[in-house]
Every structure is written in structure tokens, then in C-alpha cells.
C-alpha positions as YAML, in Angstrom:
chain: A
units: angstrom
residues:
- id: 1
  name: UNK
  ca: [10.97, -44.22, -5.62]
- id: 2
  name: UNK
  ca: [13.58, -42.62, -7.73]
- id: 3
  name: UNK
  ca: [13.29, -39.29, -6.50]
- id: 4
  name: UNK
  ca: [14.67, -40.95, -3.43]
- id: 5
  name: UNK
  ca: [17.18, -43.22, -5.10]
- id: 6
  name: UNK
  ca: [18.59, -41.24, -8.16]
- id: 7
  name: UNK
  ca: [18.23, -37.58, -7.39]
- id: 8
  name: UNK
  ca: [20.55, -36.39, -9.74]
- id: 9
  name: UNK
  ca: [18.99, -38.14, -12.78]
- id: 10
  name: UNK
  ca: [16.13, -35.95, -11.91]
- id: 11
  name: UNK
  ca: [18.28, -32.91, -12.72]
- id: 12
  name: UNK
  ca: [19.80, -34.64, -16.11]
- id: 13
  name: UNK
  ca: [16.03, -35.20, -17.59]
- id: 14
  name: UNK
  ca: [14.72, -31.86, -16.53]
- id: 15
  name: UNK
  ca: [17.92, -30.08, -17.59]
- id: 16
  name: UNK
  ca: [17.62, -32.07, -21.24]
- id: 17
  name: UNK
  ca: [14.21, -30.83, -21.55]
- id: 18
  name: UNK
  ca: [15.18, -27.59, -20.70]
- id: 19
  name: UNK
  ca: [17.33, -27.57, -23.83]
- id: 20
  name: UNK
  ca: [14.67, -27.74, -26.02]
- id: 21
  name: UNK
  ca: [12.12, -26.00, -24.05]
- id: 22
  name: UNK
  ca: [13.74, -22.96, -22.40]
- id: 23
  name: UNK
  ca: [11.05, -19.88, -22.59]
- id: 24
  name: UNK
  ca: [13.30, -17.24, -24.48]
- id: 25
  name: UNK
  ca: [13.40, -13.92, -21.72]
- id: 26
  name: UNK
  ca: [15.12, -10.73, -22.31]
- id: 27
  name: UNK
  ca: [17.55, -10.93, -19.09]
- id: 28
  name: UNK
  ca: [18.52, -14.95, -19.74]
- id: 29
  name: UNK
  ca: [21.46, -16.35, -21.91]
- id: 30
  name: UNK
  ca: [20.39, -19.33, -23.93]
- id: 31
  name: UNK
  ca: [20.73, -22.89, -21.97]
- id: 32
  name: UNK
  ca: [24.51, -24.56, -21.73]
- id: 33
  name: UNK
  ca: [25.45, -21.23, -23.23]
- id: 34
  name: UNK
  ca: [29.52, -20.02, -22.88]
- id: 35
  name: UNK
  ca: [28.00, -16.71, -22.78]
- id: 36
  name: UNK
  ca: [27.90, -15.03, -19.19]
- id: 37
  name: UNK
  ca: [24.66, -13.83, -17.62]
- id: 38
  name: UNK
  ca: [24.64, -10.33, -16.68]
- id: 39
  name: UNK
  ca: [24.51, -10.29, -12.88]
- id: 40
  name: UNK
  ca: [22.65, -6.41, -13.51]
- id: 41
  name: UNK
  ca: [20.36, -8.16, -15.22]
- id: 42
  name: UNK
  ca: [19.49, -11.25, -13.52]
- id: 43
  name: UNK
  ca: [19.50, -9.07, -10.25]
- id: 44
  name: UNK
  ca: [17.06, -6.67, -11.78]
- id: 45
  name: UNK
  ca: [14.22, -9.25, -13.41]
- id: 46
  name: UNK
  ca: [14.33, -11.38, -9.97]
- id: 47
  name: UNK
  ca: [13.52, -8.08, -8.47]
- id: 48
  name: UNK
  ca: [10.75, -7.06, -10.72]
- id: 49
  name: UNK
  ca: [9.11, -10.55, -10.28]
- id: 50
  name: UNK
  ca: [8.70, -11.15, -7.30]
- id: 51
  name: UNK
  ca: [5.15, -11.40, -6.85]
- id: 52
  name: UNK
  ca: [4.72, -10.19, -10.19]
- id: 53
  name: UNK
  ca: [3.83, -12.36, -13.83]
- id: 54
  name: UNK
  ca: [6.53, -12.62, -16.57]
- id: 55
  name: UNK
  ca: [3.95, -11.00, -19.22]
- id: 56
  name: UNK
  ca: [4.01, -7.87, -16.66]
- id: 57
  name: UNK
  ca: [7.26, -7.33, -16.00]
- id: 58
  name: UNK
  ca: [8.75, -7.82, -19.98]
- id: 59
  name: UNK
  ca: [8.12, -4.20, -20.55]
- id: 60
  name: UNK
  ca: [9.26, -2.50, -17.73]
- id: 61
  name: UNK
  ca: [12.56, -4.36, -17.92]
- id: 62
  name: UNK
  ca: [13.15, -3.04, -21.57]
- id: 63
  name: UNK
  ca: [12.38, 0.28, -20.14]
- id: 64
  name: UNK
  ca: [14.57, 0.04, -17.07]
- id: 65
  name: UNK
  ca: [17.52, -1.96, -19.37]
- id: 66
  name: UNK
  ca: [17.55, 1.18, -21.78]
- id: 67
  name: UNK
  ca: [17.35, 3.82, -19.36]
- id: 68
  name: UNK
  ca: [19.93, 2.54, -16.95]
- id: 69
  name: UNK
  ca: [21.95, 0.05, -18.92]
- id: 70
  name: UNK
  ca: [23.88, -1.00, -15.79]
- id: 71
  name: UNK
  ca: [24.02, -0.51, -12.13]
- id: 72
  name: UNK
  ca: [26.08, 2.34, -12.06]
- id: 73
  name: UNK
  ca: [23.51, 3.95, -14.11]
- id: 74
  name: UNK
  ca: [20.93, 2.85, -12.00]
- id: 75
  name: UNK
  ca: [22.63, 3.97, -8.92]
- id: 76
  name: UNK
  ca: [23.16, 7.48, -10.15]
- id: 77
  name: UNK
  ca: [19.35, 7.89, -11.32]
- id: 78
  name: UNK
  ca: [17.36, 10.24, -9.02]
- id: 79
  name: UNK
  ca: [14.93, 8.43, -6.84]
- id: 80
  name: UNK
  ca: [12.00, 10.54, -8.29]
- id: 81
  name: UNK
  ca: [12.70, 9.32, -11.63]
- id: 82
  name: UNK
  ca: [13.11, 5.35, -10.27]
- id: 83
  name: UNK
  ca: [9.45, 5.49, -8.75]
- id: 84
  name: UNK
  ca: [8.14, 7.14, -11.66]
- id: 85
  name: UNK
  ca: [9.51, 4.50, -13.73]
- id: 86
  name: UNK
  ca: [8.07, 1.72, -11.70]
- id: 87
  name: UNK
  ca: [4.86, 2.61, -11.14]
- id: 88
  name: UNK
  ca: [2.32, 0.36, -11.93]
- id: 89
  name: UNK
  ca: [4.21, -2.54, -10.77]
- id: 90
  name: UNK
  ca: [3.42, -2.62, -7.41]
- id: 91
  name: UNK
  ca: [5.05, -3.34, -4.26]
- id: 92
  name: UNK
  ca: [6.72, -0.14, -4.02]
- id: 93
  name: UNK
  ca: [9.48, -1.09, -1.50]
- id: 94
  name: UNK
  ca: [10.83, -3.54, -4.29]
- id: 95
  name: UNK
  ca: [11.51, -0.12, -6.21]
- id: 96
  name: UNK
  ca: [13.53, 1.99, -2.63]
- id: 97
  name: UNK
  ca: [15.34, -1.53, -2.27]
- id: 98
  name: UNK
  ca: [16.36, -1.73, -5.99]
- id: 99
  name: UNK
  ca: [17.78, 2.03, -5.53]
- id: 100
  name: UNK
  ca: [19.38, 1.06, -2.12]
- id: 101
  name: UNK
  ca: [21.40, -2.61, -3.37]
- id: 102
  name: UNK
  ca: [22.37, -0.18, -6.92]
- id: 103
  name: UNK
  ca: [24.05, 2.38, -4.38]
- id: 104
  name: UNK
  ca: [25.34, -0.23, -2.66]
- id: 105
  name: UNK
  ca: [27.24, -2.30, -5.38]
- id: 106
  name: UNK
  ca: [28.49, 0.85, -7.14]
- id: 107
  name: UNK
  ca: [29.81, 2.60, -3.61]
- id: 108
  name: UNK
  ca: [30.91, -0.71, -1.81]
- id: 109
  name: UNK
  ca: [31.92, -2.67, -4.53]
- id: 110
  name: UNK
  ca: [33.13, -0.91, -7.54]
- id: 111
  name: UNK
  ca: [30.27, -1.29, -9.28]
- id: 112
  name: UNK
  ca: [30.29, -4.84, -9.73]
- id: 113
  name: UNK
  ca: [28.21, -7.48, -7.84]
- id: 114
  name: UNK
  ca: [29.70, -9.69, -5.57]
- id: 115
  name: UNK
  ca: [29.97, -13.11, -6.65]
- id: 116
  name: UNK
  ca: [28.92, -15.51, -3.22]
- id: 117
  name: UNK
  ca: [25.06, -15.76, -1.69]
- id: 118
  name: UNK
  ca: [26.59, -14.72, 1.64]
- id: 119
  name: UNK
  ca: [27.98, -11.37, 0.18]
- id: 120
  name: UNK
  ca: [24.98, -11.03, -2.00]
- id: 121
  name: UNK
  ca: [22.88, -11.68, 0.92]
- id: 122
  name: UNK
  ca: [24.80, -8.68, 2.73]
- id: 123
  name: UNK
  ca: [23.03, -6.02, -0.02]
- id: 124
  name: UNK
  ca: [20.02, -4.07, 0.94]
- id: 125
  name: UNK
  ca: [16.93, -5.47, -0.22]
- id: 126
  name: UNK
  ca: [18.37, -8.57, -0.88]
- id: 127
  name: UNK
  ca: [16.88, -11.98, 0.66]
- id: 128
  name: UNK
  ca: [17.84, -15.84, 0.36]
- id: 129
  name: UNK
  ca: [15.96, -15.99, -3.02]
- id: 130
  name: UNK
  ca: [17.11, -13.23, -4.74]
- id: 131
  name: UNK
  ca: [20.53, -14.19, -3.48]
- id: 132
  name: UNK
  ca: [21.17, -17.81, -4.19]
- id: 133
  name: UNK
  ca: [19.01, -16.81, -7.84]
- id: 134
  name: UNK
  ca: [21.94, -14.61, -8.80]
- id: 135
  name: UNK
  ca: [24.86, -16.47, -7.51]
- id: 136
  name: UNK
  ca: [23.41, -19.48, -9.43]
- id: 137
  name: UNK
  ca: [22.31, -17.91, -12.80]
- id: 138
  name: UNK
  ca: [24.72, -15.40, -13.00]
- id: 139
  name: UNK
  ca: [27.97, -16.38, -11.35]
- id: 140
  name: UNK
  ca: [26.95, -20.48, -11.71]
- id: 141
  name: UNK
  ca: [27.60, -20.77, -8.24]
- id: 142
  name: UNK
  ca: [26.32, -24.10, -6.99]
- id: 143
  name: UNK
  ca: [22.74, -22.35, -4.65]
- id: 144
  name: UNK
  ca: [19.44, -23.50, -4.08]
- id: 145
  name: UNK
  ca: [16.59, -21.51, -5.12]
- id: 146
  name: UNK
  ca: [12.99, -22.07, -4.26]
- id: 147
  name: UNK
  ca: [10.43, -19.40, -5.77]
- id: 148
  name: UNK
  ca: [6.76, -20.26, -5.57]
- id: 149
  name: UNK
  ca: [7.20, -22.52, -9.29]
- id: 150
  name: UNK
  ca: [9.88, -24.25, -7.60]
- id: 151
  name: UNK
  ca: [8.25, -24.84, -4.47]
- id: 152
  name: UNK
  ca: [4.93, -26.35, -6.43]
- id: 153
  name: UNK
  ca: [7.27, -28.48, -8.29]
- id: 154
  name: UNK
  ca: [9.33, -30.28, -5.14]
- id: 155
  name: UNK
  ca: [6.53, -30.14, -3.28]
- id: 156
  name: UNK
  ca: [4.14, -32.48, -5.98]
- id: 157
  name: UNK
  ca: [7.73, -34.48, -6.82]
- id: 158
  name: UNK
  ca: [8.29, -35.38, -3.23]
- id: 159
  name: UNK
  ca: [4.21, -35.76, -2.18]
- id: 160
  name: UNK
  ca: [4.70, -32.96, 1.14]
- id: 161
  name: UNK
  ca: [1.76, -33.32, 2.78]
- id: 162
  name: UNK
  ca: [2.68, -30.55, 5.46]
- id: 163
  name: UNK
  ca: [0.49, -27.24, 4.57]
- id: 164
  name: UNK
  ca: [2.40, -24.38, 3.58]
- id: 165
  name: UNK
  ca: [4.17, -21.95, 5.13]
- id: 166
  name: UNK
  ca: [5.15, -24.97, 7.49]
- id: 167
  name: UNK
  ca: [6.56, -26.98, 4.82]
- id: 168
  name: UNK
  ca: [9.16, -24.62, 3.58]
- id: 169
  name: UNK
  ca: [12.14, -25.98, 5.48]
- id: 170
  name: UNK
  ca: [10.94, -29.46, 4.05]
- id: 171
  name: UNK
  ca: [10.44, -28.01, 0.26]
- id: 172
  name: UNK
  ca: [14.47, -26.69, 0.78]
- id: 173
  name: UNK
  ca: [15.66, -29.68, 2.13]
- id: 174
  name: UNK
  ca: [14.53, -31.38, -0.93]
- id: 175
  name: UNK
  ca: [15.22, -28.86, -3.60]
- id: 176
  name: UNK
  ca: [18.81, -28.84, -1.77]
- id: 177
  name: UNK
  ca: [18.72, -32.94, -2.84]
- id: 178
  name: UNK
  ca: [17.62, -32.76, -6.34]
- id: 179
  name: UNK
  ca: [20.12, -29.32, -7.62]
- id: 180
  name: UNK
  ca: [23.35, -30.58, -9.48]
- id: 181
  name: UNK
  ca: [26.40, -29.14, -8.89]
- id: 182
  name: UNK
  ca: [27.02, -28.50, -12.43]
- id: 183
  name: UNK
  ca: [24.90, -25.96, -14.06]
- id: 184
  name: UNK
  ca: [22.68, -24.94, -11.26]
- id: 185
  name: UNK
  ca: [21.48, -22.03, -12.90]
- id: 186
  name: UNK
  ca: [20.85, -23.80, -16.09]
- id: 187
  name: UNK
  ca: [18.41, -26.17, -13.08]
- id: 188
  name: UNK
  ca: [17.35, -23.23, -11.27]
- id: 189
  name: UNK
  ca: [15.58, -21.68, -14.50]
- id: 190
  name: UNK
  ca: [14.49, -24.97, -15.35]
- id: 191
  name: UNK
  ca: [12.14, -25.73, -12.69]
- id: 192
  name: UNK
  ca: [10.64, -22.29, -12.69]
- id: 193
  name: UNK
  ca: [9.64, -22.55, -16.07]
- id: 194
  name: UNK
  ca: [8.81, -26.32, -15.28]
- id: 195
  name: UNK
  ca: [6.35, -25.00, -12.83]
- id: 196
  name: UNK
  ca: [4.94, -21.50, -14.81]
- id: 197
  name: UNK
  ca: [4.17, -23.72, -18.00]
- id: 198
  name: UNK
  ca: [3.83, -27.59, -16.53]
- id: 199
  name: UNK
  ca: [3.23, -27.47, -12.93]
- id: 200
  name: UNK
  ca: [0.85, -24.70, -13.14]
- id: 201
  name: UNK
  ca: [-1.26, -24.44, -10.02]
- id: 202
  name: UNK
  ca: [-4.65, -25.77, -11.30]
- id: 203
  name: UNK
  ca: [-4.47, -28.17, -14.10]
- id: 204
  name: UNK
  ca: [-0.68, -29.48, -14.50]
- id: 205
  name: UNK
  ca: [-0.11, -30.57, -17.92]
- id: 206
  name: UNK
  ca: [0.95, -33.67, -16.42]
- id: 207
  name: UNK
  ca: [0.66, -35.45, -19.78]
- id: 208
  name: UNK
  ca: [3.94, -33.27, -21.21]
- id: 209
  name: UNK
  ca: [6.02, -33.40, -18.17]
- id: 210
  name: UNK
  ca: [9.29, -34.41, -18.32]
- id: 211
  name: UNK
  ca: [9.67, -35.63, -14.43]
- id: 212
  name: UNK
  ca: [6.04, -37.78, -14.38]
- id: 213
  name: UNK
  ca: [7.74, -40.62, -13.45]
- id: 214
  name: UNK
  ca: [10.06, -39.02, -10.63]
- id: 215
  name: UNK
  ca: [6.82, -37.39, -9.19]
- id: 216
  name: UNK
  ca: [5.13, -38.91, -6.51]
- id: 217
  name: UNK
  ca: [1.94, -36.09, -6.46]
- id: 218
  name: UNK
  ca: [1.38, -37.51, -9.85]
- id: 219
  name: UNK
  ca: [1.53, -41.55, -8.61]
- id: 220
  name: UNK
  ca: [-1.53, -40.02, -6.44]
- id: 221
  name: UNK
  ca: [-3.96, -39.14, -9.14]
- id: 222
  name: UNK
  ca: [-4.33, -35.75, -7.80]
- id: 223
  name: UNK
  ca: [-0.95, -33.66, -8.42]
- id: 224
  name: UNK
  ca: [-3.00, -30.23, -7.86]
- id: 225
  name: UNK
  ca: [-3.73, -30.93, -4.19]
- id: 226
  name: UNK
  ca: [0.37, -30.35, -3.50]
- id: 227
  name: UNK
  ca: [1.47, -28.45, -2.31]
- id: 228
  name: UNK
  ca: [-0.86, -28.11, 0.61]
- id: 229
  name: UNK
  ca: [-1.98, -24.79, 1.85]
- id: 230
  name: UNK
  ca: [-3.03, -23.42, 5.60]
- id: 231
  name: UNK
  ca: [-6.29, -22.27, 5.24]
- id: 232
  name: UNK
  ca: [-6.14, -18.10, 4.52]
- id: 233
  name: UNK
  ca: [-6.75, -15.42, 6.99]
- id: 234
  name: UNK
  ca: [-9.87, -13.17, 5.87]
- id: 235
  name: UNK
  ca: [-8.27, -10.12, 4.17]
- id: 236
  name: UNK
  ca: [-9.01, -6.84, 6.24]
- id: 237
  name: UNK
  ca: [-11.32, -3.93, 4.14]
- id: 238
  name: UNK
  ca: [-10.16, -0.29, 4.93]
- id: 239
  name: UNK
  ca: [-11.51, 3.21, 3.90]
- id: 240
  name: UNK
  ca: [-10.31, 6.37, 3.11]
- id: 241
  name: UNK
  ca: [-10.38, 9.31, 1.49]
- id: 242
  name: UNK
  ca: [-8.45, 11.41, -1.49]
- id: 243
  name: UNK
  ca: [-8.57, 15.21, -3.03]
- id: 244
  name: UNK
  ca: [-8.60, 15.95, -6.74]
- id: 245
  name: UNK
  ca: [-7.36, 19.01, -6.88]
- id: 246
  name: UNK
  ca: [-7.24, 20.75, -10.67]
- id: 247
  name: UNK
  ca: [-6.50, 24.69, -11.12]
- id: 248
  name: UNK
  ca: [-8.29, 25.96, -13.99]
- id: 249
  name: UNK
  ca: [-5.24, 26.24, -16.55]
- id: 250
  name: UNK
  ca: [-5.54, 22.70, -16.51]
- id: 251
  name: UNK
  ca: [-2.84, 21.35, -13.60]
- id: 252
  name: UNK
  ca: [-3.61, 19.15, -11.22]
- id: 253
  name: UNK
  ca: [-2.42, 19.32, -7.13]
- id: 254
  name: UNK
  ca: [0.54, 16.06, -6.62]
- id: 255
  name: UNK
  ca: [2.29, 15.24, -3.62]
- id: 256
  name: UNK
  ca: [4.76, 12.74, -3.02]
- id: 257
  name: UNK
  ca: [3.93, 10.50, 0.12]
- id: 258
  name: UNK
  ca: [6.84, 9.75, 2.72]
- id: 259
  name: UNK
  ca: [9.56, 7.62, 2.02]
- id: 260
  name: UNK
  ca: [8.25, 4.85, 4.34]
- id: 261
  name: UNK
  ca: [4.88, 3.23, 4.47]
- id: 262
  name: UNK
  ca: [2.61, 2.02, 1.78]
- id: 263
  name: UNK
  ca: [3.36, 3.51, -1.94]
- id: 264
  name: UNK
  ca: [6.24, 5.34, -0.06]
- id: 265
  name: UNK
  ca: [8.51, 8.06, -2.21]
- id: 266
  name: UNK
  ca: [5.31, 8.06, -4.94]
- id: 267
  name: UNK
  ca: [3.37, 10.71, -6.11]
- id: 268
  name: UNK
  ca: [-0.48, 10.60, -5.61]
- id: 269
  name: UNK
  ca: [-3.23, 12.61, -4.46]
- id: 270
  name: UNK
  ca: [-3.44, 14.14, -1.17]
- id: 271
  name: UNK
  ca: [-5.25, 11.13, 0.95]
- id: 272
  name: UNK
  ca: [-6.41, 11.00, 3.95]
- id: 273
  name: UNK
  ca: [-4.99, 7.94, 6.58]
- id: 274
  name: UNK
  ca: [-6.64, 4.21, 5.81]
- id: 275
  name: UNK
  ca: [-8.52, 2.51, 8.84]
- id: 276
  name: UNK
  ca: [-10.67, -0.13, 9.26]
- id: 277
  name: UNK
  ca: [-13.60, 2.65, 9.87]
- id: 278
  name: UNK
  ca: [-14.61, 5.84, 7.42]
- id: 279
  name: UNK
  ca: [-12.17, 8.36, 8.80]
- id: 280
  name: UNK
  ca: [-13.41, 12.05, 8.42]
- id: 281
  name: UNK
  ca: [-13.42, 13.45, 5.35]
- id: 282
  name: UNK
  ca: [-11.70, 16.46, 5.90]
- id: 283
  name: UNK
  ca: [-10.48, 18.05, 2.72]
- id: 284
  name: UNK
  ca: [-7.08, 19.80, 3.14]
- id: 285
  name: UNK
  ca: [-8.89, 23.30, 2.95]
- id: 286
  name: UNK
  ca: [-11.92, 25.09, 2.30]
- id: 287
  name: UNK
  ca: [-13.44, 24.69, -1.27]
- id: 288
  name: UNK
  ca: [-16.40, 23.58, -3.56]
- id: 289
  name: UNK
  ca: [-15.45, 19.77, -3.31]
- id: 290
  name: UNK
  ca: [-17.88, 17.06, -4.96]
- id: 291
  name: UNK
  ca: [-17.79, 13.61, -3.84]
- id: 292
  name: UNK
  ca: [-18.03, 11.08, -6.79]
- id: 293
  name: UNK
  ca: [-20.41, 8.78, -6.47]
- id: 294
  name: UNK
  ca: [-18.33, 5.40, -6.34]
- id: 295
  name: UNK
  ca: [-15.20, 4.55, -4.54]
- id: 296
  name: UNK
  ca: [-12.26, 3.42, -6.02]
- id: 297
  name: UNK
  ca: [-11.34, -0.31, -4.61]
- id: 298
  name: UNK
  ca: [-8.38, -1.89, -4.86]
- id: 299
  name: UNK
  ca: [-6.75, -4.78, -3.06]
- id: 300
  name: UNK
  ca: [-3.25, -4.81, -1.95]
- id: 301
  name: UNK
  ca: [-1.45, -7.52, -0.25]
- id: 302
  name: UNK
  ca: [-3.08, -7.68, 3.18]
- id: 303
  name: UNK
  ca: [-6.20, -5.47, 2.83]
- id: 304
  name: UNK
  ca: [-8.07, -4.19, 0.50]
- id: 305
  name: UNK
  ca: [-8.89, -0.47, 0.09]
- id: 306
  name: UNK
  ca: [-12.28, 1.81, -0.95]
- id: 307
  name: UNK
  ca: [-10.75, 5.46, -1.66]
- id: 308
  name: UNK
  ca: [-13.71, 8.04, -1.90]
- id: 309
  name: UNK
  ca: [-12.53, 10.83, -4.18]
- id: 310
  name: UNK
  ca: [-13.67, 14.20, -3.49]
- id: 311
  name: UNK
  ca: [-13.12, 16.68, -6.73]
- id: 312
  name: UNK
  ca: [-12.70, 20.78, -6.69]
- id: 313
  name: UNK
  ca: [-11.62, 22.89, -9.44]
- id: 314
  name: UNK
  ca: [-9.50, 26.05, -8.29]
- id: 315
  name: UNK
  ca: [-8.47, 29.56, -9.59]
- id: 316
  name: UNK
  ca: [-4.57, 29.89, -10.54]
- id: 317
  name: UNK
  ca: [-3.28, 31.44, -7.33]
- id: 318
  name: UNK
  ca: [-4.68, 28.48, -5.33]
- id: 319
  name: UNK
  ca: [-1.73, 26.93, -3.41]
- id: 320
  name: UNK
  ca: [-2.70, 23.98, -1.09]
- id: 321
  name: UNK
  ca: [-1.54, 23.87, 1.73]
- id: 322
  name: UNK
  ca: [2.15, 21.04, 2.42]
- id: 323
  name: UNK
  ca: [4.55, 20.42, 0.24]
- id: 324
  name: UNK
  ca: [3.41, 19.15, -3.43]
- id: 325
  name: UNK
  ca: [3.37, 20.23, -7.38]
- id: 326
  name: UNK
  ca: [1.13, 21.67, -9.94]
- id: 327
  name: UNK
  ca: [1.23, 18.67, -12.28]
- id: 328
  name: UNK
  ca: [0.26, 19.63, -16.35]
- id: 329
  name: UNK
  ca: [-2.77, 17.28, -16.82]
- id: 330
  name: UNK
  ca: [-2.05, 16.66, -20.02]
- id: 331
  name: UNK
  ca: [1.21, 15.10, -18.62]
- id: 332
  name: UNK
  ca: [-0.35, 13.05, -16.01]
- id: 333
  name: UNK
  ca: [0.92, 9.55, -17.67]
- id: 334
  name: UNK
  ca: [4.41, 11.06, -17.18]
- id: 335
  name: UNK
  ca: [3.82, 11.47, -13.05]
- id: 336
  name: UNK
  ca: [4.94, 7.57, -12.70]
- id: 337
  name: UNK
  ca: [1.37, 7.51, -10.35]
- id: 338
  name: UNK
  ca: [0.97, 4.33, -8.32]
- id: 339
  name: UNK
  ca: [-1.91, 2.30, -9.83]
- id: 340
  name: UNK
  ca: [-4.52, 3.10, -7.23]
- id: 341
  name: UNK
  ca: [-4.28, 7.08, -7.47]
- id: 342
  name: UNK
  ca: [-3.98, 6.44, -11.46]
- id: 343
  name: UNK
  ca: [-6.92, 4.96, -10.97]
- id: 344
  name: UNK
  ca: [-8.44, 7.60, -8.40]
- id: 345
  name: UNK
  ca: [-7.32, 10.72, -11.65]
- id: 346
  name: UNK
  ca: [-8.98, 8.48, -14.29]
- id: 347
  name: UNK
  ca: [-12.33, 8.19, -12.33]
- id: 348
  name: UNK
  ca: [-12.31, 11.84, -11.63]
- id: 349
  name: UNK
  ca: [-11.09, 12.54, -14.95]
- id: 350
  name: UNK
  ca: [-14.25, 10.68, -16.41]
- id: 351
  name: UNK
  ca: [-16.65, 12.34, -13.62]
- id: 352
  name: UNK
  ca: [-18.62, 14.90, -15.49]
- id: 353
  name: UNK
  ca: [-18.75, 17.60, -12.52]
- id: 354
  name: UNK
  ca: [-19.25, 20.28, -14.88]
- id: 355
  name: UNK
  ca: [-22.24, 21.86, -13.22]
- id: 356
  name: UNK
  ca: [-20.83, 21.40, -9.92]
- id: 357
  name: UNK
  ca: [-17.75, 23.73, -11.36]
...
């Protein structure tokens, strides 16, 4: 099998294709370029996508790229203003780390990242991937980096039959076979656009790709059943409660939820805890509070959520009890909410409660 025999002719065919076939993304230098990457921003996109599409993340890298052109910027920007700016991206830790590694490079290290995986790998929030991704693209550091494309890819090209996550340390040893020493970034970028437009997860364009004849999922007639998967956990379903609270000069009641934990250092709604079982819904003080009729749902990660949202509207003296902000309503897109209490305002938004008010 040539995978086997001639590794590093897979590397030369997929590299060639990549020359004519490179998608064209706002933090990547053109293929075999002489121009440098910018480590800022080849740190920042592998941040924002993790977990998260290309067609998602495009604009929120424009807005981060012109707001904080580089990581001293970055590091200097107020943590309020960070969240804000990432909200509705998700995974909210991505957004502390981001603020945390920015600090980092621009106290520890002069404001320029270091130029190894192992000294990369020392920054906060940063892990193997992120790592040996930046060292690669931006520094062309010989690494090996597996995302989820690249892992679909050397899993099909090698046939692992061993269920994921178990076959990890296989899918590395592989990918560590098959990356050149020349131009590993070029590779890197490469097979994850191999696997987002090619290799896709149901339906690889097998037809089109340029390593058919290196792959043995492909020699088996049925490429999409690599790379195997452990059969998923049932997702857990918890409940809870949140408080729309809007004085009547038209501002709404914000707080911003600890540092740690889900959504951390985000404003929202006051909420009440999430548990498996309807916790009480006690508002956080005495008023005329409506229930809407339909939770909100929304599934994160691990569990998935229903959010009842109780509404009251309240005279201009009103001061709720904790720490928190009288938000202008007709500012609310400015808050930087978290998509689940964006989508908690816009249901009680649309509520007509009128005669309840």
C-alpha cells in the first residue's frame, strides 16, 4: 500500500493540489508564499474555530482583526469589551483564555509569540493543537497537527478501525508519518481543507480527491464508515429559570455572571442555578412577574437547557437587588449577550404582556 511505502509522496500530491485549491481565508498567506503568516493571526482564527464552522467565525475575525490589530492591542482591551465582542460564538472560556495567552505574550514575551510548540504550549489556554497549528503555519516549524478534518482524513487514508476517542494516539502516529519536513504548514492547511471540502463526514467527494489512490477507506467501498466512533452518551436535559426585568423608561436589569462556570464574565439575565430537576422559581424579589408560556431550549456541549422566563415591568427607582446594570433596550445588541439570554430578551421582547403590565 503506498501510504505504507511512500509516505512522503502523499504529502507532494496533496501539497500540489493544494496549490491550486487552497480556500482563500482572511488570517492565511497564499500557498508556497515568501510572505510570513502572522502568528496574531493564525493564533487568533485557531482559537475562534475550535468547535466552530469557517462561515461563523469569518466575521468575528474581521471584527476582532480591526479592533485589536495585534496582541498588544488585544491584551490591553478590557475584559468586558472582549466578551461583548465574542458573544454569540460560544464556548465562552475560548474568549477568558484568548484574554489570558494575549496578557501573557505581551507581559512575558515582549509582545511577540514564541516561536517552538513547547513554549507555545507553556501559554494559557493553549493545548497541543493550537500549539503545533501555530508553530507550523506561522513560524514553519516542522509539528503535527490533527483537528477533527485531519483526523477524518488519516483515519479513512490509513483504514483505523479502532473507534474514536481510542484511536487518537493511532490517528497521530500516522499523521506524524505522512507530514513533510518542508512546508508543514503549507500540509497542515492542506488536509484541513482536504477534509472540510473532500473528506466531509457524510458523502466524501471521493471522485475529486487528490489522495484516492493512497487511501485505504476508499479501497473499502465505504470511506464514510472511518473514522469509527464509540457509541455517544445520552446528553443530560436541565431546567431553570431567568428574570426579565425592564423599568418603564425603557432599560432593562443585566448582570454579569462570575468569571468561572458556564457563560462566565458575560452579561445575561438574572438566572436561577441549572439542575437536572425544576428548581424553584424564586424571582429575585417581590413583583408582578408573568411566566411566558414556552421555554427557551438550547443545547450546549454536554446538556441541553429549557430556561423559563418570567417577565415584570418596574417603576424607575426599582433597584434589584446584587450587583448588575440598567441596560438602554434600545442598545441591547450592544450588551455582547451570550446566545441563550439573547435568545431569552428576544422571546420576552416578542411576548405581548401588555395587559399583564
Amino acid at each position: 500500500m503506498r501510504v505504507e511505502s511512500e509516505p512522503m509522496k502523499i504529502a507532494e500530491d496533496l501539497l500540489a493540489h493544494y496549490g491550486v485549491h487552497a480556500r482563500r481565508l482572511p488570517w492565511r498567506v497564499p500557498p508556497g508564499s515568501n510572505e510570513a503568516a502572522d502568528p496574531y493571526r493564525v493564533w487568533l482564527s485557531e482559537v475562534m474555530l475550535q468547535q466552530t464552522t469557517v462561515a461563523a467565525v469569518a466575521p468575528y475575525f474581521a471584527r476582532f482583526t480591526d479592533r485589536w490589530p495585534t496582541v498588544a492591542d488585544l491584551a490591553a482591551a478590557a475584559d468586558g469589551d472582549v466578551m461583548a465582542a465574542w458573544a454569540g460564538l460560544g464556548y465562552y472560556a475560548r474568549a477568558r483564555n484568548l484574554l489570558a495567552c494575549a496578557r501573557a505574550v505581551a507581559r512575558d514575551h515582549g509582545g511577540v509569540f514564541p516561536d517552538t510548540e513547547d513554549a507555545l504550549r507553556a501559554l494559557p489556554g493553549v493545548g497541543a493543537y493550537t500549539a503545533a497549528a501555530v508553530a507550523a503555519i506561522a513560524f514553519r516549524r516542522r509539528a503535527v497537527v490533527v483537528d477533527a478534518n485531519v483526523e477524518r482524513v488519516v483515519a479513512r487514508l490509513f483504514a483505523i478501525a479502532t473507534p474514536l476517542p481510542a484511536a487518537r494516539t493511532e490517528i497521530r502516529a500516522a499523521a506524524h508519518r505522512i507530514t513533510p519536513d518542508a512546508r508543514a504548514g503549507d500540509f497542515a492547511q492542506a488536509m484541513m481543507d482536504l477534509g472540510a471540502t473532500i473528506c466531509t463526514s457524510r458523502s466524501p467527494a471521493c471522485g475529486i480527491c487528490p489522495l484516492r489512490q493512497d487511501c485505504a477507506a476508499f479501497r473499502t467501498a465505504d470511506p464514510a464508515a472511518f473514522p469509527a466512533k464509540a457509541a455517544k452518551k445520552a446528553r443530560p436535559h436541565r431546567l431553570g429559570h431567568a428574570w426579565w426585568i425592564e423599568r418603564d423608561d425603557g432599560r432593562i436589569w443585566l448582570i454579569r455572571r462570575p468569571d468561572k462556570g458556564m457563560l462566565g464574565g458575560m452579561r445575561a439575565l438574572p438566572s436561577s442555578d441549572w439542575s437536572v430537576t425544576a428548581p424553584p422559581a424564586a424571582p429575585p424579589f417581590p413583583a408582578l412577574w408573568t411566566a411566558l408560556a414556552d421555554p427557551v431550549t438550547h443545547v450546549f456541549t454536554h446538556f441541553s437547557l429549557d430556561l423559563m422566563v418570567h417577565v415584570a415591568r418596574v417603576e424607575g427607582d426599582c433597584l434589584p437587588p446584587g450587583e448588575g446594570e440598567w441596560w438602554p433596550l434600545d442598545r441591547l445588541d450592544e450588551a455582547g449577550l451570550p446566545t441563550l439570554f439573547r435568545r431569552a430578551a428576544d422571546a420576552a421582547m416578542k411576548e405581548n404582556i401588555q395587559d399583564a403590565w
